[in-house]
C-alpha positions as CSV (number, residue, x, y, z in Angstrom):
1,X,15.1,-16.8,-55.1
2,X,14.6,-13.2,-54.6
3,X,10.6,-14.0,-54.8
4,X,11.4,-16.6,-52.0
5,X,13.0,-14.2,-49.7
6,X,10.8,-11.1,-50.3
7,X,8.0,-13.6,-48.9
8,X,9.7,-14.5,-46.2
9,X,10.2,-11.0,-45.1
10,X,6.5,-10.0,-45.4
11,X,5.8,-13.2,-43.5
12,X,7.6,-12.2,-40.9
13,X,6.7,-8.5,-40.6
14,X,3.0,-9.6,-41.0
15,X,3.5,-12.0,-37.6
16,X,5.5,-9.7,-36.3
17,X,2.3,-7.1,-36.4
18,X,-0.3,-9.9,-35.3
19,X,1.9,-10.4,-32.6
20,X,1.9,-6.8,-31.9
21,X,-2.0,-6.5,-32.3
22,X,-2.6,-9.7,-29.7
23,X,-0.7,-8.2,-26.9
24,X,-2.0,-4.8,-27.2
25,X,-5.4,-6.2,-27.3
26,X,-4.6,-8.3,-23.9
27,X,-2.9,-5.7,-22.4
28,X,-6.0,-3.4,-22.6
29,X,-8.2,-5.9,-21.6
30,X,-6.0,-6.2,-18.5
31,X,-7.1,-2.4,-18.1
32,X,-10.0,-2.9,-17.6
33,X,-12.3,-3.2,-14.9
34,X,-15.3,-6.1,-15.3
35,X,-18.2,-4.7,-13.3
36,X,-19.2,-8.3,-12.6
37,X,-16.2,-9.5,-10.9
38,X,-15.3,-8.3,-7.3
39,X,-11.5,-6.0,-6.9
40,X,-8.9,-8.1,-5.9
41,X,-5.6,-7.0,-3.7
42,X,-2.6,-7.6,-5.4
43,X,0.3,-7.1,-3.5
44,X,3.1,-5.5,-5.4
45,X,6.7,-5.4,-3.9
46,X,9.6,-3.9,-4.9
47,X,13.4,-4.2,-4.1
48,X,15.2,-1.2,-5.0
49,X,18.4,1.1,-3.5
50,X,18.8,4.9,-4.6
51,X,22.5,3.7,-5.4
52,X,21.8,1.5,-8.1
53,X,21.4,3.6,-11.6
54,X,19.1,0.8,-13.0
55,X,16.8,1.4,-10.2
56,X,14.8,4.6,-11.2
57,X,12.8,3.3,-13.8
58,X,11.6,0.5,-11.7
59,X,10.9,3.3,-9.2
60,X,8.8,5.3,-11.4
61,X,6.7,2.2,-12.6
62,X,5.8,1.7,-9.0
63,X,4.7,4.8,-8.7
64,X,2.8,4.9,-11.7
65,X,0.7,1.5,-10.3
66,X,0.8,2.9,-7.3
67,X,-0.7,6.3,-8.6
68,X,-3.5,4.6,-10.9
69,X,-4.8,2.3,-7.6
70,X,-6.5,-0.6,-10.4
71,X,-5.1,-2.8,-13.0
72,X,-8.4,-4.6,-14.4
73,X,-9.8,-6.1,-11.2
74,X,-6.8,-6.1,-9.5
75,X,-6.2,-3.4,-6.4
76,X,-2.9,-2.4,-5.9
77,X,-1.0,-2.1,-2.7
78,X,2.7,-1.1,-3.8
79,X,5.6,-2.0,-0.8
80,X,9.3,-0.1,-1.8
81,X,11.4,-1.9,0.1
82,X,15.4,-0.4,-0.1
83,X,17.9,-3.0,0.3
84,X,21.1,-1.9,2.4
85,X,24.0,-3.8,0.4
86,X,24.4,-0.8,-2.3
87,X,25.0,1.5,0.9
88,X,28.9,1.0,1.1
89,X,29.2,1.6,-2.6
90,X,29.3,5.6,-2.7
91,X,25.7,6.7,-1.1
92,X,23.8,5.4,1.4
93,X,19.9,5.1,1.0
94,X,18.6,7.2,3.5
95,X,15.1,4.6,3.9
96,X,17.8,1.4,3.6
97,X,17.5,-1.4,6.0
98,X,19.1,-4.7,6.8
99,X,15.4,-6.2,7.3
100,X,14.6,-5.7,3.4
101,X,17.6,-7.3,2.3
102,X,16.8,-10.2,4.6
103,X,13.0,-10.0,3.0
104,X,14.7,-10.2,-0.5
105,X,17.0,-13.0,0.3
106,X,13.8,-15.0,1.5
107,X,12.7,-14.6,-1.8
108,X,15.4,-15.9,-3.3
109,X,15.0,-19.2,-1.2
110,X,11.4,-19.7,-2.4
111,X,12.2,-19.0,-6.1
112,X,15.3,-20.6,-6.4
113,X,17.7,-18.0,-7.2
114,X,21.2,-18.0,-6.4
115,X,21.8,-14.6,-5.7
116,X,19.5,-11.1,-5.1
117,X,19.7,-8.0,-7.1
118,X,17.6,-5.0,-7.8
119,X,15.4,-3.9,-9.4
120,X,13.4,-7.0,-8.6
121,X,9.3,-6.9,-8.4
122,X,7.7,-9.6,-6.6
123,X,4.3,-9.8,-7.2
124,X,1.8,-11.9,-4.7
125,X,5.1,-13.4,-3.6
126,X,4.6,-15.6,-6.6
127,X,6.6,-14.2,-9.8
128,X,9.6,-12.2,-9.5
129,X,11.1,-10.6,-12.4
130,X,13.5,-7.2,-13.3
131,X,11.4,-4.4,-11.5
132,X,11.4,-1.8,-14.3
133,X,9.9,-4.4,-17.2
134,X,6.2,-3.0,-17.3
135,X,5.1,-6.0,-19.6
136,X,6.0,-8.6,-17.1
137,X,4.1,-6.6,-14.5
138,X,1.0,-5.9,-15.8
139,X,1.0,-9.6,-17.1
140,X,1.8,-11.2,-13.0
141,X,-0.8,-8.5,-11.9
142,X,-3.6,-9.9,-14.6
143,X,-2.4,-13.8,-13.3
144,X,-2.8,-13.1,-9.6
145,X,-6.0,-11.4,-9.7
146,X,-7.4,-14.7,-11.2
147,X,-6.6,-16.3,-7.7
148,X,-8.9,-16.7,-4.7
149,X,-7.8,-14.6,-1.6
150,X,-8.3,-13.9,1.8
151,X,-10.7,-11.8,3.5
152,X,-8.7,-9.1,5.2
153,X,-10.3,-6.4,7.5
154,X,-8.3,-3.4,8.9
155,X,-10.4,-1.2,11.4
156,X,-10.1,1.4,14.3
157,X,-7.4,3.1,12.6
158,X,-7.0,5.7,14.7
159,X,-3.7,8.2,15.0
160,X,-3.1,9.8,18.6
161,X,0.1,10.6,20.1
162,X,2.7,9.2,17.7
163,X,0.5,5.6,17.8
164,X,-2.2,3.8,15.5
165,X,-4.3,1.4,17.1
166,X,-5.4,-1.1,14.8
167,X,-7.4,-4.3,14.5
168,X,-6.9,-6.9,12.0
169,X,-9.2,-9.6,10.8
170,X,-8.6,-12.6,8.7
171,X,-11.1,-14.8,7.3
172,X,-11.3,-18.0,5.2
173,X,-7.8,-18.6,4.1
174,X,-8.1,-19.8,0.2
175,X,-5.5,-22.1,-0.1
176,X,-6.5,-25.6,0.8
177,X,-2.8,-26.7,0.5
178,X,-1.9,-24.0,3.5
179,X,-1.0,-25.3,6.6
180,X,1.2,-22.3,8.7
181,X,0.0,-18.6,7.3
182,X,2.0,-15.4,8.8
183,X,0.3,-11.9,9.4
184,X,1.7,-9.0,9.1
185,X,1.6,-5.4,9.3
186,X,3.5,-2.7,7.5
187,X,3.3,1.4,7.5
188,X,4.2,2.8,4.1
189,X,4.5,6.5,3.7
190,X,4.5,8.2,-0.1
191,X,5.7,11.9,-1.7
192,X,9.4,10.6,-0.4
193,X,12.6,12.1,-2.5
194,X,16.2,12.4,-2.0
195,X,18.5,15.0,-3.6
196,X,21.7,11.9,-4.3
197,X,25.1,13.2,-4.4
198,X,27.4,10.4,-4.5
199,X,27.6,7.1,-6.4
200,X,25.8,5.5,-9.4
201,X,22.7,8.2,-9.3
202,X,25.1,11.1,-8.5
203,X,23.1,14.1,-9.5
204,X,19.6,12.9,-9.4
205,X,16.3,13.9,-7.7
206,X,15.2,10.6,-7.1
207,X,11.5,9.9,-6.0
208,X,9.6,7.6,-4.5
209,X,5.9,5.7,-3.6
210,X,5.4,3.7,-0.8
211,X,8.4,3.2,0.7
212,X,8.2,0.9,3.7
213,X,8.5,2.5,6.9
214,X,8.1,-0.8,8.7
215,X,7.1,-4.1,8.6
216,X,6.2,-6.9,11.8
217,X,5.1,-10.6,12.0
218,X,1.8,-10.2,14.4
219,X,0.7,-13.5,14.4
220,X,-0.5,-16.5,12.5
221,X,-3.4,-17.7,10.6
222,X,-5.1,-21.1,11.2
223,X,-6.2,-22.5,7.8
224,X,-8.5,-24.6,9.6
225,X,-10.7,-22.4,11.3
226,X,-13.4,-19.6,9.3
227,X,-12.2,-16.7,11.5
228,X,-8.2,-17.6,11.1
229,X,-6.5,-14.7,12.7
230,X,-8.3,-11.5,14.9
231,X,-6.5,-9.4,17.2
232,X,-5.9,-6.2,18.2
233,X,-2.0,-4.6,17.5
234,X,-0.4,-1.2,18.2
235,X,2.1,0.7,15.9
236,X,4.5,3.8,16.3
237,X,4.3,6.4,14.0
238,X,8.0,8.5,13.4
239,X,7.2,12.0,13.9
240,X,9.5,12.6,10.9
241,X,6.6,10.7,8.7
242,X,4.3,13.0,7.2
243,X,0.7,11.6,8.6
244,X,-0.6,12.7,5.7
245,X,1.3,10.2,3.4
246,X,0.9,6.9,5.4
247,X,-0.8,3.6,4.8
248,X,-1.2,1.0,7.1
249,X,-1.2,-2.6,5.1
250,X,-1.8,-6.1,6.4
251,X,-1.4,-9.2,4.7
252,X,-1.1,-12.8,4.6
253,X,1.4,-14.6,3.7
254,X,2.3,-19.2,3.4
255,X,5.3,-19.4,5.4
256,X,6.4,-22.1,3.0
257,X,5.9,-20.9,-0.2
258,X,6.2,-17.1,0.7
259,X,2.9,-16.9,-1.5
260,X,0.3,-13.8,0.0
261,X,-3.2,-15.0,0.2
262,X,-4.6,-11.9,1.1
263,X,-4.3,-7.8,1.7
264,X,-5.4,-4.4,2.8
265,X,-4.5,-1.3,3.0
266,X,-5.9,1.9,5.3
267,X,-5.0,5.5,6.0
268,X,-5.2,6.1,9.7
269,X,-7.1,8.7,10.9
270,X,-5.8,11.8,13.0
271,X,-7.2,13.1,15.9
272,X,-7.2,17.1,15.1
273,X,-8.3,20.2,17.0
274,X,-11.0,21.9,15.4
275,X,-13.1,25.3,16.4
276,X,-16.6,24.7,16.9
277,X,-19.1,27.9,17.3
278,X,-21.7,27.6,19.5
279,X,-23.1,31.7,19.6
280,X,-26.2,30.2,19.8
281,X,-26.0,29.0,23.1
282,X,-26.0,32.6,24.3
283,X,-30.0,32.5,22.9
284,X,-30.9,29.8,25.9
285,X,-30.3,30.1,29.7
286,X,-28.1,27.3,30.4
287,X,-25.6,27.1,32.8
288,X,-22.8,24.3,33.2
289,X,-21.4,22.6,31.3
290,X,-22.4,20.6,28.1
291,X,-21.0,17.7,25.7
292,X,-20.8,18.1,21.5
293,X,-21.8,15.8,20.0
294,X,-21.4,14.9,16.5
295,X,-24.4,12.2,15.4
296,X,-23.9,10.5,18.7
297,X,-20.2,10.5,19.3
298,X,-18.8,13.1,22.2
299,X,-16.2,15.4,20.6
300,X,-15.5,18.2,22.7
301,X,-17.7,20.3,25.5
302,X,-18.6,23.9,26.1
303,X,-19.7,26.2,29.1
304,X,-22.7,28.1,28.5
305,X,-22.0,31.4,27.3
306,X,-19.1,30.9,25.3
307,X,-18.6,31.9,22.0
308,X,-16.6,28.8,20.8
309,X,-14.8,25.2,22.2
310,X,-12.2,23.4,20.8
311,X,-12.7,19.6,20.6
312,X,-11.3,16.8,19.3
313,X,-12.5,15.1,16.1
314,X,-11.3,12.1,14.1
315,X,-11.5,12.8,10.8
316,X,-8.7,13.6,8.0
317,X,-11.5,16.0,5.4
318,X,-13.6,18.7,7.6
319,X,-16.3,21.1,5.9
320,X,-19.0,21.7,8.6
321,X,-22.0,23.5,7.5
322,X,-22.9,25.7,10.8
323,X,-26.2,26.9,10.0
324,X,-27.6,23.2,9.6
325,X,-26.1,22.5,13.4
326,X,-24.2,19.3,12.3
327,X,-22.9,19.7,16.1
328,X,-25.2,19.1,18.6
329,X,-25.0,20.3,22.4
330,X,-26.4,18.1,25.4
């Protein structure tokens, strides 16, 4: 008898480990990257409030995709989304809104549930699932990069006066079985943190990645034609977001099913002021005026003569190198 159950204990430690073994081996193959296979978006979402004490793990496992950009093939774009019904319950979420409580309860419709809570994940709009297990998301991540997507373009992201100026392109939506497909188009800004000092996280320095600043419907896709959606769209930027810290993301997503066909994500551009030199105009006799030029793009001008200009140039990482004249003049 004793033999008999001695057995059965080895048995079971010795599945136990194979067990163990399998999913460690999957889960590192989900880690990597297979050089013959293209990156994928894989839309992560998560529903989260600072007042709910079960919330700050899920919170720091969206950060940590966030942070690490690839899962395997998959490219994530993380959305934090804080939910507003946790607000009357001792604190209230400083980057809560009505509109991602009425995103979550859309969710629920699709899936079936009865109810909402947080932490929830949503990934693709397909799985849902408690937001701070890191098994289940790595496993929905490896699933939805298997699927055909959409082509998604974002371009002319460019920041001036509080506005981005973007242009959206959709091409070749992959589901055959789609017949109405929304577009839309969120801000998300990172390196957020709130010092709590009421309710369940009393005490904490909570922080967050990707919170969404806001979201908007800006059209619709038509599944039947190659080019589905293109258009132009303008969005505000708060001057209490820190430029520096913002994504613009688009995406596609069944109106039905609530599933997202395809994404992309962009940092916009700022328009800064930047010194250029230009002593060596002293060394020719010009007079008037004159354009810079960078390659062939007009940034600024400069009057003959003078020692420097300030012009305008769109670009976020500046190292000139004067002595090879990167600026032109004329």
């Amino acid at each position: 008898m004793k033999f008999i159950i001695l057995s059965a204990v080895f048995l079971g430690v010795a599945v136990g480990s194979l067990i163990f073994v399998l999913r460690h081996a999957q889960s590192t193959k989900a880690d990597q990257t297979d050089p013959n296979k293209p990156l994928r978006p894989v839309v992560v979402e998560l529903f989260t409030s600072e007042g709910c004490s079960s919330c700050p793990p899920a919170d720091a496992l969206l950060a940590k995709l966030d942070g690490q950009q690839h899962l395997g093939n998959a490219e994530i774009i993380a959305l934090e989304e804080h939910v507003d019904y946790w607000d009357q319950l001792g604190w209230r979420d400083p980057f809560s809104a009505a509109q991602w409580t009425e995103r979550q309860q859309d969710y629920a419709s699709s899936f079936g549930n009865e109810g909402i809570y947080t932490p929830q994940m949503v990934v693709d709009g397909r799985t849902e699932f408690v937001g701070s297990s890191q098994s289940r998301a790595r496993s929905a991540i490896a699933e939805a990069v298997q699927l055909p997507k959409a082509e998604v373009a974002l371009s002319n992201l460019e920041a001036a006066g509080g506005q981005v100026r973007v242009k959206i392109d959709v091409k070749m939506l992959p589901s055959p079985g789609t017949r109405e497909a929304q577009v839309w188009l969120a801000v998300t800004e990172s390196g957020l943190h709130s010092n709590v000092k009421r309710g369940e996280n009393a005490g904490e320095d909570l922080h967050h990645a990707a919170v969404v600043r806001s979201l908007r419907k800006v059209g619709d896709a038509k599944a039947s034609q190659e080019t589905a959606y293109s258009g132009e769209q303008e969005m505000r930027l708060d001057s209490v977001w820190k430029q520096e810290n913002v994504r613009v993301v688009a995406f596609v997503q069944d109106a039905k099913s609530r599933h997202i066909l395809g994404a992309v994500f962009k940092e916009p551009q700022s328009r800064r002021k930047v010194k250029v030199p230009c002593q060596f105009l002293r060394r020719v006799p010009l007079r008037g005026t004159f354009p810079i030029r960078f390659s062939t793009m007009k940034v600024g001008s400069v009057r003959a003569g003078e020692s420097s200009s300030t012009c305008h140039w769109g670009c976020c990482f500046m190292a000139w190198n004067w002595s090879q004249f990167l600026f032109s003049i004329g």
